[in-house]
C-alpha positions in Angstrom: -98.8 134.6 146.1 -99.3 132.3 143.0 -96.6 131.1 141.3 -96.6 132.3 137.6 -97.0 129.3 135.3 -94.2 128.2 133.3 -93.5 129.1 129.7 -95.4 127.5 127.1 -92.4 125.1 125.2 -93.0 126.5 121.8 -95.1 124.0 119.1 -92.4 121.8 116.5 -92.4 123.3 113.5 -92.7 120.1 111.3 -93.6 116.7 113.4 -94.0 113.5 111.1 -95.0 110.6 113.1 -94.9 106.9 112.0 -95.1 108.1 108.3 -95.9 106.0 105.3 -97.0 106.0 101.3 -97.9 103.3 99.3 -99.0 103.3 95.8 -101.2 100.9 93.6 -99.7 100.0 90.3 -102.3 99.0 88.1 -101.4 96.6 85.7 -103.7 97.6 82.7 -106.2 100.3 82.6 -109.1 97.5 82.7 -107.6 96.2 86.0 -108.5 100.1 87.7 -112.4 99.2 87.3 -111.6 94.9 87.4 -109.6 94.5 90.6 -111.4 97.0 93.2 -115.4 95.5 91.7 -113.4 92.0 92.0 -112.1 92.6 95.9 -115.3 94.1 96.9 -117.3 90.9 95.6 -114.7 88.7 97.3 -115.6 90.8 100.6 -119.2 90.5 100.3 -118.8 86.2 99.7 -116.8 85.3 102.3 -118.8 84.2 104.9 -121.3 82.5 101.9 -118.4 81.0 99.8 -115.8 81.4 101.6 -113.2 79.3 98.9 -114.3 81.7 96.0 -114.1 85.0 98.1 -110.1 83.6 98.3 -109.6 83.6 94.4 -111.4 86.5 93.6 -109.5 88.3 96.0 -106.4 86.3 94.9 -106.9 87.8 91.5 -107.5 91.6 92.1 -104.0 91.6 94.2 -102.7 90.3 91.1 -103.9 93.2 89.6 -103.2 95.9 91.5 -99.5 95.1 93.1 -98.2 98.2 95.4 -95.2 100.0 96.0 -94.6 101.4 99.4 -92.1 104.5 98.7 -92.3 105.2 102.6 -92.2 102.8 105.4 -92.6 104.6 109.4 -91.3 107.7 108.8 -90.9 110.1 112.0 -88.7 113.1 112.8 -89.7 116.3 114.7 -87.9 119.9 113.9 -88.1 122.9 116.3 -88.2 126.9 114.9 -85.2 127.4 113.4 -84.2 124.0 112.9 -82.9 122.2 109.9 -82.8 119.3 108.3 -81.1 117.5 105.2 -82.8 114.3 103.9 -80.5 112.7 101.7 -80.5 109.3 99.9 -80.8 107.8 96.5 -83.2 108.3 93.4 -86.0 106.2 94.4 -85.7 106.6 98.3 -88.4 108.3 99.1 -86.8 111.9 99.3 -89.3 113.7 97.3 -92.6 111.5 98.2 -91.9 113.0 101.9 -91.3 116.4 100.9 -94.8 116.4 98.6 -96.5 115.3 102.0 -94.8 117.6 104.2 -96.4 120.3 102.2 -99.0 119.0 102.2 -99.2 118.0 98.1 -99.9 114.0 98.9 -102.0 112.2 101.3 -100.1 109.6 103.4 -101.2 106.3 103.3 -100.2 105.8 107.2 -98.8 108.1 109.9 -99.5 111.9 110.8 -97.7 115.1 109.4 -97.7 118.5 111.4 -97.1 121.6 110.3 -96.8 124.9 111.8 -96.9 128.2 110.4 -96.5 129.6 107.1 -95.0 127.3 104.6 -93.0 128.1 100.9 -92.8 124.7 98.9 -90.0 125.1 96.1 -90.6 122.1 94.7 -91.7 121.8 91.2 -91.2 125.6 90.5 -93.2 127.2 88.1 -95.6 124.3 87.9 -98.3 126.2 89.6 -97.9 129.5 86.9 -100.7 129.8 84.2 -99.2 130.1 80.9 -101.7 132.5 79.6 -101.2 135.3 82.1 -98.2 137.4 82.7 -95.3 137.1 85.1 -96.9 139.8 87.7 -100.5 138.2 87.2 -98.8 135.0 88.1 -97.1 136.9 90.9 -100.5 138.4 92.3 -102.0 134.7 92.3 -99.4 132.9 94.2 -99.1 135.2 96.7 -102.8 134.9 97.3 -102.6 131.1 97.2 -99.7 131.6 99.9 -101.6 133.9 102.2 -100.3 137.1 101.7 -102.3 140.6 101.8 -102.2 142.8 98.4 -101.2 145.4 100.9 -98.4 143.2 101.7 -97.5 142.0 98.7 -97.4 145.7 97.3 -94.3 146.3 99.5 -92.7 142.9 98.4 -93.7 142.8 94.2 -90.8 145.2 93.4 -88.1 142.9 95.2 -89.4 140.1 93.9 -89.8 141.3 90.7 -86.1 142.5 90.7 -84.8 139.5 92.9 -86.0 137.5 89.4 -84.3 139.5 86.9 -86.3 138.3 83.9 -86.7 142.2 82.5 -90.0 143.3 80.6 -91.0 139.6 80.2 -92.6 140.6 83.9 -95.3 141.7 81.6 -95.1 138.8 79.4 -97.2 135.9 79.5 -95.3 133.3 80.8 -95.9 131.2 77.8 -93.6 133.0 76.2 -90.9 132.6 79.4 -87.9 129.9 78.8 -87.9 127.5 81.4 -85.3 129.0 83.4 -87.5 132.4 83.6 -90.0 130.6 84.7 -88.0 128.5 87.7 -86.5 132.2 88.4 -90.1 133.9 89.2 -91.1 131.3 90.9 -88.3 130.8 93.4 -88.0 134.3 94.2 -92.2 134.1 94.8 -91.3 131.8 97.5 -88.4 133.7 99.4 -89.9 136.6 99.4 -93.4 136.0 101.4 -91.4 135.4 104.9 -92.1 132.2 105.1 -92.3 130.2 108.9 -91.2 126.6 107.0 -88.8 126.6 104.0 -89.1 123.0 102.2 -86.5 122.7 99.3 -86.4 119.9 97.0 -83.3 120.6 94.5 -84.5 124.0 94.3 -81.1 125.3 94.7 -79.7 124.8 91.3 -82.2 127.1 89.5 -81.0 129.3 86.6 -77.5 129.8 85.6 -74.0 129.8 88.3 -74.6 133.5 88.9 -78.6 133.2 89.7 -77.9 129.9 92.0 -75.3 131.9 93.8 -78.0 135.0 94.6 -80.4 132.1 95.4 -78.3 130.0 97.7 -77.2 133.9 99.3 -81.2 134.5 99.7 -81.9 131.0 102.1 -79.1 131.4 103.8 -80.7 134.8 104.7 -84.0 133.7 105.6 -82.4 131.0 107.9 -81.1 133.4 109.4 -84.3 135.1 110.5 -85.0 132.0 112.2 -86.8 129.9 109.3 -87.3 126.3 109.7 -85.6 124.3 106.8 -86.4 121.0 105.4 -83.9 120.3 102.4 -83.9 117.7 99.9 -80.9 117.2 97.2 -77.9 115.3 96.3 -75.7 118.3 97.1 -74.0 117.1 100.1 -72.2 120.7 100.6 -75.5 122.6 100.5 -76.8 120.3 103.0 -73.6 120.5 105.1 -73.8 124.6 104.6 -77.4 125.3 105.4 -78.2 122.1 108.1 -77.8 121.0 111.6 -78.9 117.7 111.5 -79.2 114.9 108.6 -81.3 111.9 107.8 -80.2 109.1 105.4 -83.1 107.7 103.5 -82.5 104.1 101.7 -85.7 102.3 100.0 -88.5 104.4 101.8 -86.7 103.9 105.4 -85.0 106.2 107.6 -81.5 103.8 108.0 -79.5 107.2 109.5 -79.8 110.2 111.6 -77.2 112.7 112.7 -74.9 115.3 112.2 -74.9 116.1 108.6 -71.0 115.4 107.9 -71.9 111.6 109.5 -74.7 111.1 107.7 -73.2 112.4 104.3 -70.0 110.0 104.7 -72.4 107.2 105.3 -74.0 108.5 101.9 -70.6 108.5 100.0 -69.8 105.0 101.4 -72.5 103.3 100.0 -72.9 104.8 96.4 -69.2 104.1 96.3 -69.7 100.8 97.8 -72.4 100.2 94.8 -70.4 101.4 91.9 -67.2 99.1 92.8 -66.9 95.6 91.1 -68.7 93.0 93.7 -65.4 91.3 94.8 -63.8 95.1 95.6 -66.7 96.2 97.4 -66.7 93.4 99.8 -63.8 94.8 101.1 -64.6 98.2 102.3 -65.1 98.9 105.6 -66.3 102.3 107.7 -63.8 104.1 109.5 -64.3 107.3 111.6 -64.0 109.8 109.3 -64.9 108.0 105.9 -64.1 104.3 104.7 -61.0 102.2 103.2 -60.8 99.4 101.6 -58.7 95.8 101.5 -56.6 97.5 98.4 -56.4 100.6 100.1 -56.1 102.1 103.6 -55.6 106.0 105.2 -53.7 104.4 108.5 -53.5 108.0 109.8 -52.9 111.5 109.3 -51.8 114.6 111.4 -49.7 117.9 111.4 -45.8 117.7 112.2 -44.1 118.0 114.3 -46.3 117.5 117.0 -48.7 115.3 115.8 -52.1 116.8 116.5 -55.1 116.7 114.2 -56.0 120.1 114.2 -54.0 123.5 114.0 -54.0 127.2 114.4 -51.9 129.1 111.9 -51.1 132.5 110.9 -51.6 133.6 107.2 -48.5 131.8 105.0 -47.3 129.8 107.3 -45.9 126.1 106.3 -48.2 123.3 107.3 -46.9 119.9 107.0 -49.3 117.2 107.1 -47.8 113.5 107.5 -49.9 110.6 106.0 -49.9 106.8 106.7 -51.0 104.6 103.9 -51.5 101.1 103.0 -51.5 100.3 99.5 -52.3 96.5 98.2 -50.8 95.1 95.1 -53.2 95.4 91.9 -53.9 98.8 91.8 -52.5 100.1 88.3 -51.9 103.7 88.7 -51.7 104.6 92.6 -52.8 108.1 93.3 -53.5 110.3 96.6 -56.3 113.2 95.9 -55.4 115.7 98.2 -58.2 118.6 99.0 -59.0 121.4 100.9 -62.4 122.0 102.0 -63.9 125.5 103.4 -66.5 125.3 106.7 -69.5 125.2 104.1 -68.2 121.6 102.6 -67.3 123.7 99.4 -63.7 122.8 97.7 -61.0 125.6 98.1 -58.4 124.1 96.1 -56.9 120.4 96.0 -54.1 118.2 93.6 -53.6 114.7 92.5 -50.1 112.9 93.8 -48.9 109.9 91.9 -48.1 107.3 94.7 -45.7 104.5 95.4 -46.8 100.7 94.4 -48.0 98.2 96.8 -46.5 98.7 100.7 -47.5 100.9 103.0 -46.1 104.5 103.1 -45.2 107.3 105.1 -46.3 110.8 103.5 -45.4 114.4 104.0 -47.8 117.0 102.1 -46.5 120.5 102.6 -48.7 123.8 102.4 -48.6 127.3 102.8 -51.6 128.7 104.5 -52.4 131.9 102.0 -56.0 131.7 102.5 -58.4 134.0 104.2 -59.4 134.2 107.8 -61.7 130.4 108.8 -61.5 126.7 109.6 -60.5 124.6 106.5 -60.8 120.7 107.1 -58.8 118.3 104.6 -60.2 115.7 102.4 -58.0 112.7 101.3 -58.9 110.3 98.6 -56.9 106.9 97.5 -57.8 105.8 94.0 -56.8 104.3 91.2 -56.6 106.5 88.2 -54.8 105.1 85.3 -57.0 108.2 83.5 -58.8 111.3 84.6 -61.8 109.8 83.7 -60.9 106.2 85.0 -60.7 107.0 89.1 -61.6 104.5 91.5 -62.2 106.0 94.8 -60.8 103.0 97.4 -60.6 105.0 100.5 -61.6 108.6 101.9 -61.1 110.8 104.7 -62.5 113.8 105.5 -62.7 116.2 108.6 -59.8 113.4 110.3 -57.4 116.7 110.1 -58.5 120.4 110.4 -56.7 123.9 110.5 -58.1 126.9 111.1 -55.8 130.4 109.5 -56.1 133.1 112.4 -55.2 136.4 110.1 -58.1 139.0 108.9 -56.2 138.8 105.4 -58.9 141.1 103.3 -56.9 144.3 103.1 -54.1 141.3 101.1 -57.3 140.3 98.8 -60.6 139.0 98.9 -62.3 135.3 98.2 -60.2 132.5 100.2 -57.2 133.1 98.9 -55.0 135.4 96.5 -54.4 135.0 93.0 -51.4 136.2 90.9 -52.2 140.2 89.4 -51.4 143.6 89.6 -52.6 146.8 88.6 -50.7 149.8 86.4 -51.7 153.3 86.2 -51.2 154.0 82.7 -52.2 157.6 82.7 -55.7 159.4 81.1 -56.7 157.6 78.0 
């Protein structure tokens, strides 16, 4: 009997291999027609003169300096993968999501892409102002590869995911620019899509529209969508990916979980903003960085010292610190936060601090929030003001808890608030 063949390993959704992208910037508009005719004379004169092919040459380089935005790029992401690319303006973030889709031609290195693909990147760039909302619709969908059988089932959902009203019928012209960024988002959630590529797509429209929209990926991911996400909000990236990338200057310098790689993230644009001689004297740690002014020696729950606990709804948690503070810091203060498994902020408080010396801390909580795994985020700054704070040390994920009680016959959210309810009889 033959042996069946093995299974087929299913094709990466995205594979970018050794990618790069370089740009010429022309120095005037005469140097566009000047420096290629001036390089292409030098080419044709250098086995003739030789010495003048080397000037000519010389002086259209001059003319035409170029910026490389991406230097050997290369990361591979299964079906139902995800990935955050985060970094700095100017790193390269949104050059390598314009080629992934397929918007920019690389200047070196391969891009592969499987499957149906929705780009938000520049939403509502692609609309024509002079037709309406559902024209606009009808042509996208088209452009995306989707039947108008197909999209007949989908227009009213996307039409009422949107929630622009009879401007639908409108010419878009007449749209605000938040209409606009609305339609076009819910265009590209809506057509099933294989590869989701997000480039600060997330923070369309007002807090109530960005809170349908971040609801809507997480429900496509969840249908097994591929996600490559671009943005400067570390929670999103921490809620929606697996894995991370850190991009600094065009090069991949980190890859990992996306808690490692946004920590790495947070150390260095901290490590940029701080005065040259105070930066010099931070330094990584496991869960975050310190400084030579200021130092998280360590932190667990009493009495037994561990760095994680289970809890039952309201019960006491006592969390014992261990700082090091250095003389010079004018106002001392500890930022204590609590921090939900999506990254997001629960609640938190400031605590004025001790001068120099190092300290031993107790922070005492009740545990009235709602059934999940909260991880605590500690910050060390100095804050003579609210809008003065210099963060000099930070740890986060170094202790966890997790509450055990199903509390949402108590309330709902994450935790309870102060109210009550009277029955004050028919009006």
């Amino acid at each position: 009997m033959k042996p069946s063949a093995a299974p087929a390993s299913p094709l990466p959704a995205i594979r970018v291999e050794g990618l790069g992208k370089t740009y010429t910037l022309w120095t005037s508009p005469g140097a566009r027609l000047m420096a290629p005719l001036a390089a292409r004379t030098a080419a044709a004169l250098q086995r003739l003169l030789p010495g003048l092919a080397r000037r000519l040459d010389a002086a259209a380089q001059r003319r035409m300096p170029r910026f490389t935005a991406l230097h050997d790029v290369g990361f591979e992401l299964m079906p139902g993968d995800s990935l955050a690319v985060i970094g700095l303006n100017g790193s390269g973030k949104s050059t390598l999501l314009q080629i992934v889709a397929g918007v920019l031609t690389p200047t070196a290195g391969s891009v592969q892409v499987h499957g149906r693909v929705a780009a938000l990147l520049e939403l509502g760039s692609g609309f024509n102002p002079e037709m309406t909302g559902r024209e606009n619709i009808q042509i996208n969908a088209a452009i995306l590869g989707i039947p108008p059988a197909r999209l007949e089932t989908l227009m009213d959902a996307i039409i009422g995911f949107a929630d622009i009203g009879e401007y639908i019928d409108r010419p878009v012209k007449t749209y605000s620019s938040g209409m606009a960024l609305r339609l076009a988002f819910s265009v590209q959630v809506h057509v099933d899509p294989d590869v989701l590529i997000v480039d600060e797509a997330l923070a369309v429209g007002d807090a109530q529209f960005q809170a349908k929209a971040m609801a809507k990926v997480d429900e496509i991911l969840g249908r097994g969508t591929t996600l490559l996400f671009v943005g400067h909000d570390i929670n999103a990236a921490r809620a929606f990916c697996r894995r991370a990338l850190l991009l600094e200057k065009g090069r991949v310098v980190m890859e990992g979980t996306p808690e490692d790689v946004s920590t790495e993230y947070l150390y260095r644009i901290h490590k940029q903003a701080l005065p040259a001689d105070t930066a010099a004297g931070m330094r990584r740690s496991s869960h975050g960085y310190g400084s030579d002014q200021a130092r998280i020696l360590s932190a667990s729950f009493a009495p037994d010292g561990h760095a994680h606990a289970n809890v039952r709804y309201g019960e006491t948690l006592q969390l014992e610190l261990r700082l090091a503070l250095e003389p010079g810091i004018t106002a001392p203060v500890l930022i204590f936060d609590l921090m939900d498994s999506k990254g997001l902020q629960v609640s938190g408080r400031r605590f004025a601090l001790p001068g120099a010396g190092e300290h031993l801390l107790r922070v005492r909580l009740d545990a009235q929030l709602q059934k999940g795994i909260y991880r605590v985020r500690m910050r060390l700054a100095d804050a003579p003001a609210l809008d003065r704070t210099t963060i000099l040390a930070r740890e986060e994920g170094a202790v966890s808890f997790e509450v055990v009680d199903d509390s949402r016959e108590r309330f709902t959210g994450l935790f309870p608030l102060p109210m009550d309810m009277q029955v004050l009889g028919e009006p």
